[in-house]
C-alpha positions as CSV (number, residue, x, y, z in Angstrom):
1,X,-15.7,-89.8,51.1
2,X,-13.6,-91.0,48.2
3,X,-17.5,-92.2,46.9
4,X,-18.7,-88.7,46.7
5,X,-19.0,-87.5,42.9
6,X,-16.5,-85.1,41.9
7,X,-18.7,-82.3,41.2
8,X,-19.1,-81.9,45.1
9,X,-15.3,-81.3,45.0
10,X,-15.4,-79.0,42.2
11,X,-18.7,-77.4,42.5
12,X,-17.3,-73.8,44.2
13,X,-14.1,-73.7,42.7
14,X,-12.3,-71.6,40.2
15,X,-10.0,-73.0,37.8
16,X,-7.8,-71.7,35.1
17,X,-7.8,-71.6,31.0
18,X,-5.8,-70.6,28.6
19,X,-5.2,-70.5,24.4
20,X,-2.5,-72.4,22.7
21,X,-1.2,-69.6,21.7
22,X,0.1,-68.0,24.9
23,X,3.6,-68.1,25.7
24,X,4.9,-70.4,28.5
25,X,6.0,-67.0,30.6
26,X,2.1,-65.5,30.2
27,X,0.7,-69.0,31.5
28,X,3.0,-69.4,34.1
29,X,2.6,-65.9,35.3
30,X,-1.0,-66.2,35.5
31,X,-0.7,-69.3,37.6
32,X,1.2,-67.8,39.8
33,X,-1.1,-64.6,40.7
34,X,-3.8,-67.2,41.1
35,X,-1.8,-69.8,42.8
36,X,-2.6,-72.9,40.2
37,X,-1.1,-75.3,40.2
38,X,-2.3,-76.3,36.6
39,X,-4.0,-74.5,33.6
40,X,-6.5,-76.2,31.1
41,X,-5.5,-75.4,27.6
42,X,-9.2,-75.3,25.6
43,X,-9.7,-74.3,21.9
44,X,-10.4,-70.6,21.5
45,X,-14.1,-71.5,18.8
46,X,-15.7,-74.1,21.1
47,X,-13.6,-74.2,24.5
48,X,-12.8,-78.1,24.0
49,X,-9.8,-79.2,26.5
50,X,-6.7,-79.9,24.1
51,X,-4.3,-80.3,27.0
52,X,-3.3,-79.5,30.2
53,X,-0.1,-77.8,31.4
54,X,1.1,-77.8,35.3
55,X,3.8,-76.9,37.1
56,X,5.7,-79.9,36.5
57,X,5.4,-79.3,32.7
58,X,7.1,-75.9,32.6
59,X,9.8,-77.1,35.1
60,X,10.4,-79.9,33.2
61,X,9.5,-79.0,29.9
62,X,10.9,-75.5,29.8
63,X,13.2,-74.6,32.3
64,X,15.3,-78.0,32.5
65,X,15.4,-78.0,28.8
66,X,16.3,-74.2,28.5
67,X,13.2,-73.2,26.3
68,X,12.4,-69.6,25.3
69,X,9.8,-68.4,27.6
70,X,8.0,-67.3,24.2
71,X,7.5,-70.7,23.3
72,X,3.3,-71.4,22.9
73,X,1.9,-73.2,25.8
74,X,0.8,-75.9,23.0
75,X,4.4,-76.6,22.5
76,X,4.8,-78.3,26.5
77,X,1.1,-79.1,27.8
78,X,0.0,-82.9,27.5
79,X,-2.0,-83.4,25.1
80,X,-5.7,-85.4,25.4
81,X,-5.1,-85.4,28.9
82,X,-6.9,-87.6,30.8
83,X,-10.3,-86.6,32.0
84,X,-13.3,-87.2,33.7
85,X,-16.7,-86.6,34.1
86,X,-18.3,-84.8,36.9
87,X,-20.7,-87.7,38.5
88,X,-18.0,-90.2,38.6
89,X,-16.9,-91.2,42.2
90,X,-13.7,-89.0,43.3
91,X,-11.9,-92.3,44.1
92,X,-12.0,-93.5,40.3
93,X,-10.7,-90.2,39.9
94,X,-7.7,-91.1,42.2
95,X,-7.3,-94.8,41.1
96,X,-6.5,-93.0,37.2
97,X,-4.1,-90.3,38.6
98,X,-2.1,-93.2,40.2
99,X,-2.4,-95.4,37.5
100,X,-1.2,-93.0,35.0
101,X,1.5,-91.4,37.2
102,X,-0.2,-88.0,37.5
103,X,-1.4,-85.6,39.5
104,X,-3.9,-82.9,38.0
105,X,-7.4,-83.8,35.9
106,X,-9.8,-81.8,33.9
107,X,-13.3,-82.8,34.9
108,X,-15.0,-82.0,31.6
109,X,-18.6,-81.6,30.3
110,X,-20.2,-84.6,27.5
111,X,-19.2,-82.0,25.2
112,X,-15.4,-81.8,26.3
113,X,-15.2,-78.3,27.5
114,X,-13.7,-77.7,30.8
115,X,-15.9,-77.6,34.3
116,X,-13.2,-77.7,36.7
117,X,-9.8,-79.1,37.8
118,X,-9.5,-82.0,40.3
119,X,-6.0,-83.1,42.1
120,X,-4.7,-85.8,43.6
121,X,-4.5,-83.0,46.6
122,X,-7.9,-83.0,47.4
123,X,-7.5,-86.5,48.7
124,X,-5.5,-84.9,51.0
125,X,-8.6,-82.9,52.3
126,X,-10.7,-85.9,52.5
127,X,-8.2,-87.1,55.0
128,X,-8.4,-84.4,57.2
129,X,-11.9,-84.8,57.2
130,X,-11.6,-88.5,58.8
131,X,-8.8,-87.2,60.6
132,X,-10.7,-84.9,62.4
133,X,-13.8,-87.2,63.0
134,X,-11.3,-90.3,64.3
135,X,-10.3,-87.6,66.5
136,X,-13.6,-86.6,67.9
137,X,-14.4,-90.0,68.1
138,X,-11.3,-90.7,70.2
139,X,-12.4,-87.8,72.5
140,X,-16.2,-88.8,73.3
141,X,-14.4,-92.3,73.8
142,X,-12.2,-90.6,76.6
143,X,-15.0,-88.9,77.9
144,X,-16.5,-92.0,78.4
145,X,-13.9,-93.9,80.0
């Protein structure tokens, strides 16, 4: 599974955008009515990723340090996050979230504008998928015995 190309992860899925502009508050609050966990930050001309800005940023970034909720998403997103493109294997993906300590990655177009979000999460699905089959497997074993 972790050699299946991250568009097949990303293929159906929504994922979120915003301006650098917006305030922290107006990027948070959309995260939460669409229960992101993360929000791609793209130039408003040609829709180019500039950064990326999760939940970890505005707890860290603006609530621990007591910023005004006004303050510009552009102020508290990472910058030039790291990305990826959509036909690499899913477990490079996961081998440069753990190398670089993080959890959330925009898969981008050879242009650089945004085609979907990947997490270190979705690992988490790939395990129930083995889980599940290890589990059948077990069973047809009992059957057997």
């Amino acid at each position: 599974m972790p050699n299946r190309a991250v568009m097949q992860l990303i293929q159906d899925r929504d994922f979120l955008t915003s301006t650098p502009e917006k305030s922290v508050r107006a990027v948070a609050a959309h995260m939460k009515q669409f229960g992101a966990a993360a929000v791609l930050v793209v130039a408003e001309g040609d829709g180019v990723v500039l950064g990326i800005c999760t939940e970890r940023d505005l707890a860290y970034k603006v609530l621990a340090e007591g910023l005004d909720p006004k303050t510009p998403v552009s102020e508290v997103m990472t910058k030039n996050p790291q990305s990826i493109s959509p036909d690499k294997p899913f477990g490079h993906a996961l081998h440069l979230m753990h190398e670089g300590g993080f959890r959330h990655m925009p898969v981008i177009d050879p242009q650089g504008r945004p085609i979907g979000i990947i997490s270190s999460r979705d690992a988490l699905g790939l395990e129930m998928f083995n889980f599940r089959k290890e589990l059948e497997h077990r069973q047809v074993l009992t059957e057997i015995l």
